[in-house]
FIVEXTOR-898823 format. One record per residue (C-alpha): residue in three letters; x, y, z; chain. Coordinates in steps of 0.2 Angstrom, whole numbers. Example, Ala and Ser with C-alpha at 12.3 -4.5 7.8 and 13.67 -1.06 7.14 Angstrom:
residues 2
ala; 62; -22; 39; A $
ser; 68; -5; 36; A $
//
This chain:
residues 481
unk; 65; -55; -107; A $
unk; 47; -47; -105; A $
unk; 41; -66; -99; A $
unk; 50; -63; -85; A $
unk; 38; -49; -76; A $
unk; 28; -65; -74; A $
unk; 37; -72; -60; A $
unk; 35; -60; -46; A $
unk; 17; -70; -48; A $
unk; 21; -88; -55; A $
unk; 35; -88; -37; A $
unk; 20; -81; -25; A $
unk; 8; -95; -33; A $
unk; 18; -111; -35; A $
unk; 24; -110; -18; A $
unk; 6; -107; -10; A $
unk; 1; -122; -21; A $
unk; 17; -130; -13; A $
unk; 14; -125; 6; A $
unk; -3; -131; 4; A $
unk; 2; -148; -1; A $
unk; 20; -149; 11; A $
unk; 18; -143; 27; A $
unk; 36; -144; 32; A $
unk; 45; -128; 31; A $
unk; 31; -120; 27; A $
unk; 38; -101; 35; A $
unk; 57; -105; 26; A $
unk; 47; -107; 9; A $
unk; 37; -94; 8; A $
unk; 53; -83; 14; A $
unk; 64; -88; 0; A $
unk; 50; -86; -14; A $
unk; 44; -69; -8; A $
unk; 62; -63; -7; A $
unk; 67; -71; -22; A $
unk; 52; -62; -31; A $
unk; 55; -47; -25; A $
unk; 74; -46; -29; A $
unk; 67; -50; -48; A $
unk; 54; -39; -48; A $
unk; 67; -25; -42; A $
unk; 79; -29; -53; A $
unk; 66; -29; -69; A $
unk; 61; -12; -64; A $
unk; 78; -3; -67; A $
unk; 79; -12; -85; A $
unk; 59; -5; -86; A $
unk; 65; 14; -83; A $
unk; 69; 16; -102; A $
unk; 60; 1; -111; A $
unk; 45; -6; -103; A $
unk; 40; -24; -104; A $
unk; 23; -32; -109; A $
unk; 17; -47; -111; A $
unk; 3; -53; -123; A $
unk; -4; -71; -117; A $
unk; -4; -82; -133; A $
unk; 2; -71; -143; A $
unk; -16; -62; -144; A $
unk; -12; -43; -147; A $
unk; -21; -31; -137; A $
unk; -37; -29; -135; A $
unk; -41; -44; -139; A $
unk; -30; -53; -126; A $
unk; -25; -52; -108; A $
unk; -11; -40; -107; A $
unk; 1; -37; -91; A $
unk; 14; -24; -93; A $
unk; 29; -18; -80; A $
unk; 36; 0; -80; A $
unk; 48; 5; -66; A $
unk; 31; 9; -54; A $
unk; 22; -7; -56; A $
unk; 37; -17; -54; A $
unk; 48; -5; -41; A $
unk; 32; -7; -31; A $
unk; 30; -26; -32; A $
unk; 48; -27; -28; A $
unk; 43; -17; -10; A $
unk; 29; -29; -8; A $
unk; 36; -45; -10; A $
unk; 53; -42; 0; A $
unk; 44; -31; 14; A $
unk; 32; -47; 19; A $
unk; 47; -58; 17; A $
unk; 55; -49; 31; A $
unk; 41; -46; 41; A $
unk; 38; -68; 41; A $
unk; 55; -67; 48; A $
unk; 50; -59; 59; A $
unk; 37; -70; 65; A $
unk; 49; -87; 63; A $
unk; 48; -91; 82; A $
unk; 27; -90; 80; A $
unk; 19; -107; 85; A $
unk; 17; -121; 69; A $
unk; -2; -120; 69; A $
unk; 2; -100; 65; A $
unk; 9; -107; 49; A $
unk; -7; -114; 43; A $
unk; -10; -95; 36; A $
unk; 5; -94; 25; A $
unk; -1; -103; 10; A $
unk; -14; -87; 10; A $
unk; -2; -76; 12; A $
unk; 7; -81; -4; A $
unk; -10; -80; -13; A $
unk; -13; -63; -7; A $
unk; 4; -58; -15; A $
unk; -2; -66; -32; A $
unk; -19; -55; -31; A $
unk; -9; -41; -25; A $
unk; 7; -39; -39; A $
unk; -7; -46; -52; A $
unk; -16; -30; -46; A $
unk; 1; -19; -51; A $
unk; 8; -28; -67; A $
unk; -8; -30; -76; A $
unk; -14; -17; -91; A $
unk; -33; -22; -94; A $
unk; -48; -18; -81; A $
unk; -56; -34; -81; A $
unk; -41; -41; -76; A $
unk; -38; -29; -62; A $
unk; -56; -35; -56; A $
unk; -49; -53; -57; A $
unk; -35; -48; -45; A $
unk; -42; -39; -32; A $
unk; -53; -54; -31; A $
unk; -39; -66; -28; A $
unk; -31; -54; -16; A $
unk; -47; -52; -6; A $
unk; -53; -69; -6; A $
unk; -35; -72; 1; A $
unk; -38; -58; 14; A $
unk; -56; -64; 19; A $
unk; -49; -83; 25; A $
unk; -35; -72; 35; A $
unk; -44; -59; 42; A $
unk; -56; -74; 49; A $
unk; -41; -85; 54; A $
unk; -37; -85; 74; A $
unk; -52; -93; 80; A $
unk; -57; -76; 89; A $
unk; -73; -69; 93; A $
unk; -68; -52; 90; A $
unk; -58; -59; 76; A $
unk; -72; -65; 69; A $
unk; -83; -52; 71; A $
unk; -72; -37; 64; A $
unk; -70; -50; 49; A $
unk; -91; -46; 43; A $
unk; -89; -26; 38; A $
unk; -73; -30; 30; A $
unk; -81; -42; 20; A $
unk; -96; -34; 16; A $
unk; -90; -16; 13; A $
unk; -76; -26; 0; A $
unk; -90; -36; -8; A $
unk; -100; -20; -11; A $
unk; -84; -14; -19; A $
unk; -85; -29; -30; A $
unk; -103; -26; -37; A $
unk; -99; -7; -39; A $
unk; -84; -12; -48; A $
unk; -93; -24; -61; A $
unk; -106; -13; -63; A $
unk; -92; 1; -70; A $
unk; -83; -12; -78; A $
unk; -100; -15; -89; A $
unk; -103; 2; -91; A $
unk; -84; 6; -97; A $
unk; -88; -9; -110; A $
unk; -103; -4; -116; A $
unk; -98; 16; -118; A $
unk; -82; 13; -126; A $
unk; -80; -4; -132; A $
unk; -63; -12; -124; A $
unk; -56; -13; -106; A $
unk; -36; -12; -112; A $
unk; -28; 1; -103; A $
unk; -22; 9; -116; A $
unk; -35; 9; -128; A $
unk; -49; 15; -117; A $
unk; -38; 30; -112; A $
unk; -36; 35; -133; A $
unk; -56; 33; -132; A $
unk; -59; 41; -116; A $
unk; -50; 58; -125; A $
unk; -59; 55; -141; A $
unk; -76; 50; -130; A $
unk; -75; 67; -121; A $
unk; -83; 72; -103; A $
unk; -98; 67; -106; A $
unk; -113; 64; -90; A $
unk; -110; 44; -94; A $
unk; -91; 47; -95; A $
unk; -89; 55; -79; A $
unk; -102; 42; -68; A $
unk; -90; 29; -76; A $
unk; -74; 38; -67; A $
unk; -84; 42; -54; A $
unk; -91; 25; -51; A $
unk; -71; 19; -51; A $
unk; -67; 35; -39; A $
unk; -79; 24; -27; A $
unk; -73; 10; -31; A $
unk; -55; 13; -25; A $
unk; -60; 25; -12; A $
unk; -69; 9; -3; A $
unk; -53; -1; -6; A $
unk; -40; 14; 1; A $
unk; -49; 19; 15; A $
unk; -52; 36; 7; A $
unk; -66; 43; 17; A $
unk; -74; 28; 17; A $
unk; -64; 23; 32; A $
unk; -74; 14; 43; A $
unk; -69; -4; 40; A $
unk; -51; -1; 42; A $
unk; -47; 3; 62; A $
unk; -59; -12; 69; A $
unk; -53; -24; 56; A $
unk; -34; -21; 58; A $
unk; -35; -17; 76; A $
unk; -39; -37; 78; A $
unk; -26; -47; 69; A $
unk; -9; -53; 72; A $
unk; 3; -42; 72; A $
unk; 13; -51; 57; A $
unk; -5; -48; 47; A $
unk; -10; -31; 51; A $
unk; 8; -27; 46; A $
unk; 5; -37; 30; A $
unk; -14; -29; 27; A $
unk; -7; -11; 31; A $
unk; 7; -11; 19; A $
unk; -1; -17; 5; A $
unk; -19; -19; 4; A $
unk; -25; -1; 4; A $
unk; -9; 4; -6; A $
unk; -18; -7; -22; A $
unk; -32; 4; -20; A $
unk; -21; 21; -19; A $
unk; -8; 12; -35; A $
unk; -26; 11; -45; A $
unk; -32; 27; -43; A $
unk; -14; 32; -48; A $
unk; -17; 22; -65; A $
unk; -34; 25; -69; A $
unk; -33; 45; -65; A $
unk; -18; 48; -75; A $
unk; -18; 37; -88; A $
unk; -35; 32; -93; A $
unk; -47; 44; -87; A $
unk; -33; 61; -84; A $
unk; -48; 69; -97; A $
unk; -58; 69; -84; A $
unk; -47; 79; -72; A $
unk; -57; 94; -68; A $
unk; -73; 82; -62; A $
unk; -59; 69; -54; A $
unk; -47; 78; -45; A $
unk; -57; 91; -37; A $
unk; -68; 74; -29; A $
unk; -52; 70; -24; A $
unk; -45; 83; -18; A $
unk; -59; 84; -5; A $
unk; -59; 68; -1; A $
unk; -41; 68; 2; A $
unk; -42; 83; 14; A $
unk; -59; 77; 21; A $
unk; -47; 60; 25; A $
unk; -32; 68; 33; A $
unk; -43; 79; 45; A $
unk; -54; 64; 50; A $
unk; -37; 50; 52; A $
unk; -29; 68; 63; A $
unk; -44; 68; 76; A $
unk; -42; 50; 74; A $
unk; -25; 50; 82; A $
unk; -28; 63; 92; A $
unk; -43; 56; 101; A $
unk; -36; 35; 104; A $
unk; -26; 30; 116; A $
unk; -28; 12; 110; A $
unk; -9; 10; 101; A $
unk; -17; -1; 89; A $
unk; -31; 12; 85; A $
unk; -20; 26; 84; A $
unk; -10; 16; 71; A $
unk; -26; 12; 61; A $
unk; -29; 31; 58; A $
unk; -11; 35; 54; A $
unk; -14; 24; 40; A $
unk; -27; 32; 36; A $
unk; -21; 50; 37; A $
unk; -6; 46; 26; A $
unk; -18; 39; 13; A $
unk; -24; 57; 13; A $
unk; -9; 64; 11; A $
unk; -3; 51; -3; A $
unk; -17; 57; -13; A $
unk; -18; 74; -9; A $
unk; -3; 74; -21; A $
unk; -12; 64; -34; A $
unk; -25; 78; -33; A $
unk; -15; 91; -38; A $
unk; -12; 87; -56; A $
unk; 6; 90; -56; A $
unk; 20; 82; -59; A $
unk; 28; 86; -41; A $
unk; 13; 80; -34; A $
unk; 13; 65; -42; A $
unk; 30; 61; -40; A $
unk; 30; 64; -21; A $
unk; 15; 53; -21; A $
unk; 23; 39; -27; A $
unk; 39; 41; -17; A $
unk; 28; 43; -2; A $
unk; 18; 30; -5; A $
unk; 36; 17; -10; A $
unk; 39; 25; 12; A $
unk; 24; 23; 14; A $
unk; 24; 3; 14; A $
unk; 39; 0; 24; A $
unk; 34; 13; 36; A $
unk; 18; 6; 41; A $
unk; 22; -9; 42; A $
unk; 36; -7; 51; A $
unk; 27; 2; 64; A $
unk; 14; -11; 67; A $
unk; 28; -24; 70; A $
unk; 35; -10; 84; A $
unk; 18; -10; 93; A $
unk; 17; -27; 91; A $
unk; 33; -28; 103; A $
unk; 25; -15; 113; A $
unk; 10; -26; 115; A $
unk; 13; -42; 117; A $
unk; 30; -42; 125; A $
unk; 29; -27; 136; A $
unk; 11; -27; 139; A $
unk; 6; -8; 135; A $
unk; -10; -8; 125; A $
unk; -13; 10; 129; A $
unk; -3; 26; 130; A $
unk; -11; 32; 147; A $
unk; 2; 30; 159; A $
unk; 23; 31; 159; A $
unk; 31; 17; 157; A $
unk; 50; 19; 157; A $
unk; 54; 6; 146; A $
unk; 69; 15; 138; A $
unk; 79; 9; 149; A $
unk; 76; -8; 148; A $
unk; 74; -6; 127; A $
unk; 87; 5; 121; A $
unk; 86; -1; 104; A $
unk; 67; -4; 102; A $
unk; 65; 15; 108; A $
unk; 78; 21; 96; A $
unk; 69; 10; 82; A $
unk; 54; 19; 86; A $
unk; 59; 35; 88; A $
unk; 66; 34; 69; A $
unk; 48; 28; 64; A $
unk; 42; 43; 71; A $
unk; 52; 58; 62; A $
unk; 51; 46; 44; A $
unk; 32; 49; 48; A $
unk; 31; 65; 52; A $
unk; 43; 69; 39; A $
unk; 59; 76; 47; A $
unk; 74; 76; 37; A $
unk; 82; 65; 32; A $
unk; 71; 51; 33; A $
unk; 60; 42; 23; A $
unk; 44; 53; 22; A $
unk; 54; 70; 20; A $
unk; 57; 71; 0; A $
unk; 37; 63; -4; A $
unk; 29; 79; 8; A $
unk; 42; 90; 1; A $
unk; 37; 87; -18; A $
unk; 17; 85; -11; A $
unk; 18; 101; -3; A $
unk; 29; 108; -21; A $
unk; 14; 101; -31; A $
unk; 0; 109; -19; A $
unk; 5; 126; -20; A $
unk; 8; 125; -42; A $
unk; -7; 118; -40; A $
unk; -13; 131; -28; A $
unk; -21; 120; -20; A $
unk; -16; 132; -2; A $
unk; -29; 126; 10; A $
unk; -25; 106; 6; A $
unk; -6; 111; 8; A $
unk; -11; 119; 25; A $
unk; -20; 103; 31; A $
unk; -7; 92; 26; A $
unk; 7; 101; 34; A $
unk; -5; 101; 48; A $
unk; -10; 84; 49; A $
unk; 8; 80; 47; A $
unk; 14; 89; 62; A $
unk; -2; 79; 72; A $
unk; 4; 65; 66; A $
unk; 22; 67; 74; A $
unk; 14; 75; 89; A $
unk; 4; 59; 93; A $
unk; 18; 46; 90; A $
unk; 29; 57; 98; A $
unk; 17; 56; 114; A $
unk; 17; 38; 112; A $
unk; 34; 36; 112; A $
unk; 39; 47; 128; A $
unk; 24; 37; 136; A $
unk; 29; 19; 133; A $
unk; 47; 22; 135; A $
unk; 50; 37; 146; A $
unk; 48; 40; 165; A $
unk; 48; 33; 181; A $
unk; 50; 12; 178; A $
unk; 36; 4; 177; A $
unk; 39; -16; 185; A $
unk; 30; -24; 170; A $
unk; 31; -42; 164; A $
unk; 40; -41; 150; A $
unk; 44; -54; 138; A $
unk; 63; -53; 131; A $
unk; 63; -48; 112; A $
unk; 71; -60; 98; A $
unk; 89; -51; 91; A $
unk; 81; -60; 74; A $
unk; 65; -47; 76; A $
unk; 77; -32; 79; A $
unk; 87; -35; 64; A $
unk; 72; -37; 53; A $
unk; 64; -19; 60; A $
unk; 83; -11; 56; A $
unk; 82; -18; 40; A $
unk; 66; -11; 35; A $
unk; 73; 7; 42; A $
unk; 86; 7; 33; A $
unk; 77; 3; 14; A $
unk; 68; 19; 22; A $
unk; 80; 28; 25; A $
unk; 86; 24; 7; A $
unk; 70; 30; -1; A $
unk; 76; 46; 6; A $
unk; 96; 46; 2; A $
unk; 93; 39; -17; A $
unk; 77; 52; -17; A $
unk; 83; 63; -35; A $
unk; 88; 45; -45; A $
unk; 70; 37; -42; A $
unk; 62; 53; -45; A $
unk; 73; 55; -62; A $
unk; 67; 39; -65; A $
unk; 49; 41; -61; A $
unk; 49; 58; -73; A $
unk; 53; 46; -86; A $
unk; 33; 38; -86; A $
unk; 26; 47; -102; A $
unk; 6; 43; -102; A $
unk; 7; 45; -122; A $
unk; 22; 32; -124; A $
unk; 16; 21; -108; A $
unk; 0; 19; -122; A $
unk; 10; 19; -137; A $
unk; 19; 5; -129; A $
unk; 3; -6; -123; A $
unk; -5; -4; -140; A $
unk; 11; -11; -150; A $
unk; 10; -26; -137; A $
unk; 30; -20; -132; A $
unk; 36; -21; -151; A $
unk; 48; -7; -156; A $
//
């Protein structure tokens, strides 16, 4: 049975390995195998509420051997992952042939990216992200685009610095304390203590994954997604800085939560430094693209804002909102991308009237807007809620006052985008007529949503069931009872 939490890898790889070899039915491929996966990978996570499943390779027990594991959060969140860029390839199915050159790719940055959430050793995790972002390199350059091209180079470098910083931890973590298995590193962490070596070590990893989340350290993210394809900025904004937020969640509660009073303070100001600075980023584009960028980035603020707080609300909420967080955004980049393209608004400077003309695209929208802003009932209400809960146990007041703040902006913005593009006197634009096939992926991705929000109280019953002490236990007995 635990051999099975392999496969929401082994899928995404043999049929890049498959695509790269048969051109034909390239798109239809790597549809089925992302779905497929992701229905395994959902269905492994209710079994992994009360008995996780780990896998030693070769029978080598840990440390010794590489080790992946899958609890309902690795594996609920590869589930997302996997069926939410199946839909949004279906979304693209009327895209040109030569687009499909980038879905071999695609499938590879899956691998690196559910590698990233099943695995249980650090070395490994290094391996991971590098699969995922040698796979994001070759699409961020794909398009044969200056501008492409050119917003390709600080993405690469600022991700390549990450690298080194992260070997240069992963050395450091070795030579301290002797082994890189989760588990074990967090029994020796607690015995280690805070020491000044200890805390650089966590330090260095806070760096690490605040590069890769776009947590303060934003500055790669708006230029390089702004460029892409609407099908890959949706892809990139889903689930590339979401590894990086999923990683700070591991590391800061199970391996280095000793650390906490070094850690989460870091991260609490970074958290609010990043909600205030994706806020005025909102507030001062009218790029639609641009503006997008920054909600991602003020929602990575919020997601970890509730990590900072140390509770288990907090963390909760974090996770649920993050699990939103995912369909959200990507959803919303596939609704600019209509905006865009079809209708020809690249800015939010002028009415437009297209209401009229797109009912259902404006209603569509309108949804996205209160999920992000967190109205009730939609998808982002029950994360803020148990956020906000966590922040004032925590009392954490003035980060709970920037978040509801930078929430409120948030709305405010999207709400101005929407009475822009879609309210008015008409506006006689050249509009393209949209595919029913993209509509029904875009209400489909609303309503798994919406369900984040309706099945709230089960997932967060079975997210309180993640105990650090019997997640450890667990790794260290290699899944034996």
């Amino acid at each position: 049975m635990n051999n099975l939490i392999l496969l929401p890898l082994l899928i995404p790889l043999l049929a890049g390995l498959v695509t790269v070899l048969y051109k034909p039915y390239r798109r239809e491929i790597t549809i089925i195998a992302s779905a497929v996966a992701g229905v395994i990978a959902l269905t492994l996570s209710f079994h992994a509420v009360n008995e996780m499943m780990v896998i030693n390779f070769g029978g080598w027990q840990s440390p010794y051997g590489i080790q992946f594991a899958g609890d309902f959060i690795s594996l609920s969140l590869s589930g997302i992952s996997l069926i939410l860029t199946s839909l949004i390839l279906m979304y693209g199915l009327h895209r040109p042939e030569y687009e499909n050159d980038k879905l071999p790719f695609i499938l590879f940055l899956l691998v690196g990216v559910n590698g990233s959430f099943l695995t249980a050793d650090i070395f490994n995790l290094f391996v991971q992200f590098e699969v995922m972002l040698l796979a994001s390199f070759v699409l961020m350059a794909i398009g044969n685009r200056a501008a492409q091209f050119k917003a390709s180079i600080p993405y690469i470098v600022i991700n390549i610095i990450g690298s080194w910083i992260f070997l240069a931890a992963i050395a450091m973590t070795y030579r301290l304390y002797g082994t890189l298995n989760y588990a074990h590193l967090s029994i020796r962490v607690q015995d280690h203590g805070m020491s000044d070596h200890a805390i650089l070590i966590a330090l260095l990893y806070l760096l690490v994954f605040a590069l890769k989340s776009a947590l303060i350290l934003f500055m790669w993210l708006p230029k390089s997604y702004a460029v892409l394809s609407t099908e890959n900025s949706a892809i990139f904004s889903a689930l590339l800085t979401k590894v990086g937020v999923y990683a700070m969640i591991r590391f800061f509660t199970v391996i280095f939560s000793v650390h906490a009073a070094v850690t989460h303070e870091v991260l609490l100001v970074g958290s609010i430094l990043t909600m205030i600075i994706g806020s005025i980023g909102v507030l001062a584009y009218r790029s639609i693209k641009y503006m997008i960028c920054y909600q991602i980035i003020l929602s990575i603020g919020i997601i970890l804002f509730g990590l900072s707080t140390h509770t288990d609300a907090g963390l909760q909420g974090a996770l649920l909102y993050l699990m939103n967080d995912m369909l959200i955004k990507g959803l919303l980049f596939l609704v600019a991308g209509i905006i865009i393209r079809d209708l020809h608004i690249s800015t939010v400077h002028a009415h437009h009237g297209a209401i009229k003309q797109y009912p259902l695209l404006g209603t569509i929208f309108l949804l996205v807007t209160l999920t992000i802003g967190g109205v009730p009932p939609f998808g982002g209400f029950a994360g803020k809620l148990l956020i906000i809960e966590g922040g004032l146990h925590d009392r954490s007041y003035i980060g709970t006052i920037v978040m509801i703040i930078a929430s409120l902006i948030a709305l405010y913005t999207l709400i101005r985008m929407f009475l822009k593009v879609f309210f008015g006197e008409v506006d006689k634009m050249r509009a393209n007529d949209i595919p029913k096939h993209q509509y029904g992926v875009m209400v489909v991705i609303l309503i798994l949503s919406l369900c984040i929000t309706l099945f709230a109280q089960p997932i967060i019953d079975m997210l309180s069931h993640f105990d650090v002490d019997q997640y450890n236990q667990f790794l260290i007995k290699g899944g034996e009872k």
